[in-house]
C-alpha positions in Angstrom: -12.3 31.8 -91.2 -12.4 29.3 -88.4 -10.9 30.5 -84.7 -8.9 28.1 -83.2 -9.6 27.5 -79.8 -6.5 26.5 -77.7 -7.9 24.0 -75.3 -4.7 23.6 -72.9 -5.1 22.8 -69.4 -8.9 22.9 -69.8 -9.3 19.6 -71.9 -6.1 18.2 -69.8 -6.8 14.9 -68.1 -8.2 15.0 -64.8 -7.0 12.5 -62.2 -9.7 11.5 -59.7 -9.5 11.6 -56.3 -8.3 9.3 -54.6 -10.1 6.9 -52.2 -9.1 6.9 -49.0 -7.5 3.8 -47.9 -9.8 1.2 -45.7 -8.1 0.8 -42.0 -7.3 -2.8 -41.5 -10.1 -4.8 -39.4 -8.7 -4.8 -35.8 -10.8 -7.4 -35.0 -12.9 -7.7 -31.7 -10.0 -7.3 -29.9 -9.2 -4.0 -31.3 -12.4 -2.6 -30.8 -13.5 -0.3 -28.0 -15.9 -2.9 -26.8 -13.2 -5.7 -27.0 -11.2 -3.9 -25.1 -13.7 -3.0 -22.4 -14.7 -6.7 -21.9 -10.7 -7.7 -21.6 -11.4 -5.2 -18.6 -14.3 -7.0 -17.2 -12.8 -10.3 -17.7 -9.5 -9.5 -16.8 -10.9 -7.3 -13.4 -13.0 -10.1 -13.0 -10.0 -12.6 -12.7 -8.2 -10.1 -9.7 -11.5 -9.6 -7.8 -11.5 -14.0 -7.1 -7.6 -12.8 -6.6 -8.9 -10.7 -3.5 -11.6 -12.5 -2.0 -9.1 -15.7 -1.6 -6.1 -13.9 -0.6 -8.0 -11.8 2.0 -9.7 -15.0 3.0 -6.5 -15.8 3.5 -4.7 -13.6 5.7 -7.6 -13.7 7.8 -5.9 -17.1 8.9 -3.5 -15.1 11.2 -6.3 -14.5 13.6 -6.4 -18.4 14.2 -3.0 -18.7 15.3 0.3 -18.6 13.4 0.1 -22.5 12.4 -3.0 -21.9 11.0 -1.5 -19.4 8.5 2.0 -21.1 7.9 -0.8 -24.4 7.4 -2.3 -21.9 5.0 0.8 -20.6 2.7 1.8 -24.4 3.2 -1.0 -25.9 1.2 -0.8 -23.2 -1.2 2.4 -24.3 -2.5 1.7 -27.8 -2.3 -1.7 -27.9 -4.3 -2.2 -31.0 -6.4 1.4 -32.5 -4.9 2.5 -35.2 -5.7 0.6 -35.2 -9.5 2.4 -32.2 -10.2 5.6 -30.4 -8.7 5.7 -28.3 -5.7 4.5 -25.1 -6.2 3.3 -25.5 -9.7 -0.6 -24.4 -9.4 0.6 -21.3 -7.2 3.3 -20.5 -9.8 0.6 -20.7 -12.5 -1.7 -19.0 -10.8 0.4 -16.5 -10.5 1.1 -16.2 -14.2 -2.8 -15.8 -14.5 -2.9 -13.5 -12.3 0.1 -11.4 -13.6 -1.5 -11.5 -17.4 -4.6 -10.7 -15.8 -3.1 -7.3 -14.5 -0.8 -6.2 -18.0 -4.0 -6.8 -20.4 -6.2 -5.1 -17.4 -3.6 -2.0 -18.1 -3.3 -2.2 -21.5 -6.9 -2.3 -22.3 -7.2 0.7 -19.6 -4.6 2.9 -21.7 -5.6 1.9 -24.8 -9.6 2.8 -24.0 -8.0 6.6 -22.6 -5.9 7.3 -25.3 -8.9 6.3 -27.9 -10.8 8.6 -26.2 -8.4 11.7 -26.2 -7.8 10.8 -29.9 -11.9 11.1 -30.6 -12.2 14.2 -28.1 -8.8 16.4 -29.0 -10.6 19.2 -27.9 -11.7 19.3 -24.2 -15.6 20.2 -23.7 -16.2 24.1 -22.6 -19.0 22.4 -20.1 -16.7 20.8 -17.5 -17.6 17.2 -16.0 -19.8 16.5 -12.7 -17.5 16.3 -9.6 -18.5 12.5 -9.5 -17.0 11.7 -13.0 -14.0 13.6 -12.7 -13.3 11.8 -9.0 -14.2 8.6 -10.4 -11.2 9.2 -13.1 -8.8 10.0 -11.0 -9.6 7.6 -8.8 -9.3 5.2 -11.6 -5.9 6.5 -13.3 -3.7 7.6 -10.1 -5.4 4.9 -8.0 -4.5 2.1 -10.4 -1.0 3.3 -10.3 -0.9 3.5 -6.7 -2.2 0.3 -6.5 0.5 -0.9 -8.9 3.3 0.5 -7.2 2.0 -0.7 -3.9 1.9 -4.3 -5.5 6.0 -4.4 -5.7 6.6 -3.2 -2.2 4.4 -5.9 -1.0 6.0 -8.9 -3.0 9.0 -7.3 -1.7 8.3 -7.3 1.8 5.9 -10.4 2.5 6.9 -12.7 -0.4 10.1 -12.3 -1.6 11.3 -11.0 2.0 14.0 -8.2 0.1 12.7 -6.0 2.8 11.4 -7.7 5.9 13.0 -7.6 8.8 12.7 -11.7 8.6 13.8 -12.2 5.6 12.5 -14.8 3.2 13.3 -17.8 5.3 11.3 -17.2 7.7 8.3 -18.9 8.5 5.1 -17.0 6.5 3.2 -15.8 9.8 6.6 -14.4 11.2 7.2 -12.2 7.9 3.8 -10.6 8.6 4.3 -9.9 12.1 7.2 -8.6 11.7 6.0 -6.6 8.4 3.1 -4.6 10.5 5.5 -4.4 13.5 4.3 -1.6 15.6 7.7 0.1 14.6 7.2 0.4 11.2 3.8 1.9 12.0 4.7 3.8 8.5 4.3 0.6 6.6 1.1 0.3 8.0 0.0 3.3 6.7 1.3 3.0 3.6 -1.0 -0.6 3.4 -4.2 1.4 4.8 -3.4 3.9 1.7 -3.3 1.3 -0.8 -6.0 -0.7 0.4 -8.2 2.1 0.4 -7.6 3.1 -3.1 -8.1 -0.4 -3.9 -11.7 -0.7 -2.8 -12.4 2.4 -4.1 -11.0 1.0 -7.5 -12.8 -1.9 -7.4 -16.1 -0.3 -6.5 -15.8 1.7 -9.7 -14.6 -1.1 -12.3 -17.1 -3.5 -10.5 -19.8 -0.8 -11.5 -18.1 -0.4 -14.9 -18.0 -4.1 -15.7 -22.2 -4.8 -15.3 -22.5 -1.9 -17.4 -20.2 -3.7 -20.1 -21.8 -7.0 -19.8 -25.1 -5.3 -20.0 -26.4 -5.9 -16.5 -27.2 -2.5 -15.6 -30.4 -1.6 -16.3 -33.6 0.8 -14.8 -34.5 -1.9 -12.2 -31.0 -3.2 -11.3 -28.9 -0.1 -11.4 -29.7 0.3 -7.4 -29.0 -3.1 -6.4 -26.0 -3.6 -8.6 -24.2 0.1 -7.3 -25.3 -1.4 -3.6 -23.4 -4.5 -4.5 -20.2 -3.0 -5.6 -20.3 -1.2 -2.8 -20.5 -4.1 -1.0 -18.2 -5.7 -1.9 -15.5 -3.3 -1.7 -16.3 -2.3 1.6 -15.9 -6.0 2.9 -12.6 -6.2 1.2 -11.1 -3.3 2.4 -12.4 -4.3 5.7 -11.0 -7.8 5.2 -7.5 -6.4 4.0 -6.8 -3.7 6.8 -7.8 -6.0 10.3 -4.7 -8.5 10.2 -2.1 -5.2 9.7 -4.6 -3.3 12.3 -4.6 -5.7 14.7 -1.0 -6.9 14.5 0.1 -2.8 14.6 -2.3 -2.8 17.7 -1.2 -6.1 19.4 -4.0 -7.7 19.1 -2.0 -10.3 16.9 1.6 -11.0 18.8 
């Protein structure tokens, strides 16, 4: 007599498992390293931003012509080829795509890390990493908010004392006015978390290009350094003086 085995769920079919779906190719842009060169390009772009403007206001110390001759020329660039104010505007456009994709790329790189690191390390950082981070997350939004107080005050005029149609070298005098000694601080604030912004992300951009090596690492850190310095430097002396009556 033959036993007859019931084979049920044993001989049932088995369904294999499934592969996991590829991720769609973000391209370089998506990458972490596409994202850190947008931030070397794009930090690259607002550093020739500072150098000209603070070149610029450094005109007040020749005399207010020589500054209103300044803004002047600004806005007449290339005139009569193009329209008045055209380069400036465009520049301007540069300069503002320049400062969203430096953002984006900034958020984007900080929430890609916290994704990969959910869990924080038991070791905690060295001082000097966890001050550069601040530096780089709460000075960038200082720096940001700072930005739209300024346009307000010494471009747009919303809340100079001069108003917008007043001549460009009067809207800064009256700006650092010895009684609004406040506004002056505010400016010595923001310009010092601005070189101490820069002198990180200059350092952070030769690493991402791939300058920094052994031998250069010293010179390179001594040039960011620099470089900030001169530009905070450069930044503070016309509302210094002007607070100070050097500059009347």
């Amino acid at each position: 007599m033959t036993a007859t085995i019931e084979r049920g769920a044993a001989t049932a079919p088995v369904t294999p498992p499934s592969t996991p779906k590829r991720r769609r190719a973000r391209g370089f842009m998506g990458s972490s390293n596409g994202k850190k060169a947008v931030m070397a390009v794009t930090g690259a772009v607002m550093v020739l931003f500072l150098v000209l403007h603070m070149l610029g206001n450094l005109k007040i110390f020749f005399g207010r012509d020589s500054f209103n001759d300044y803004a002047h020329a600004l806005r007449t660039l290339l005139e009569p080829i193009v329209p008045y104010r055209t380069v400036l505007t465009a520049l301007e456009i540069v300069l503002v795509v320049s400062v969203v994709a430096h953002m984006w790329a900034a958020i984007s790189l900080t929430r890609r890390a916290g994704k990969a690191r959910p869990v924080k390390y038991v070791a905690k950082k060295s001082q000097a990493s966890g001050y550069a981070t601040h530096i780089m997350r709460f000075g960038g939004l200082t720096i940001a908010l700072f930005l739209v107080w300024h346009l307000l005050d010494l471009t747009f005029g919303v809340v100079n004392p001069k108003g917008f149609d007043a001549a460009p070298a009067d809207r800064m005098i009256a700006g650092f006015d010895p009684s609004r000694w406040w506004v002056t601080l505010i400016y010595i604030v923001a310009v010092a978390m601005v070189g101490l912004h820069l002198r990180h992300g200059v350092w952070s951009a030769f690493q991402t290009l791939g300058w920094a090596n052994r031998t250069r690492t010293r010179t390179l850190r001594l040039g960011a350094g620099l470089l900030s310095a001169a530009l905070v430097v450069g930044f503070l002396a016309p509302p210094l003086a002007i607070t100070f009556g050097v500059v009347k």
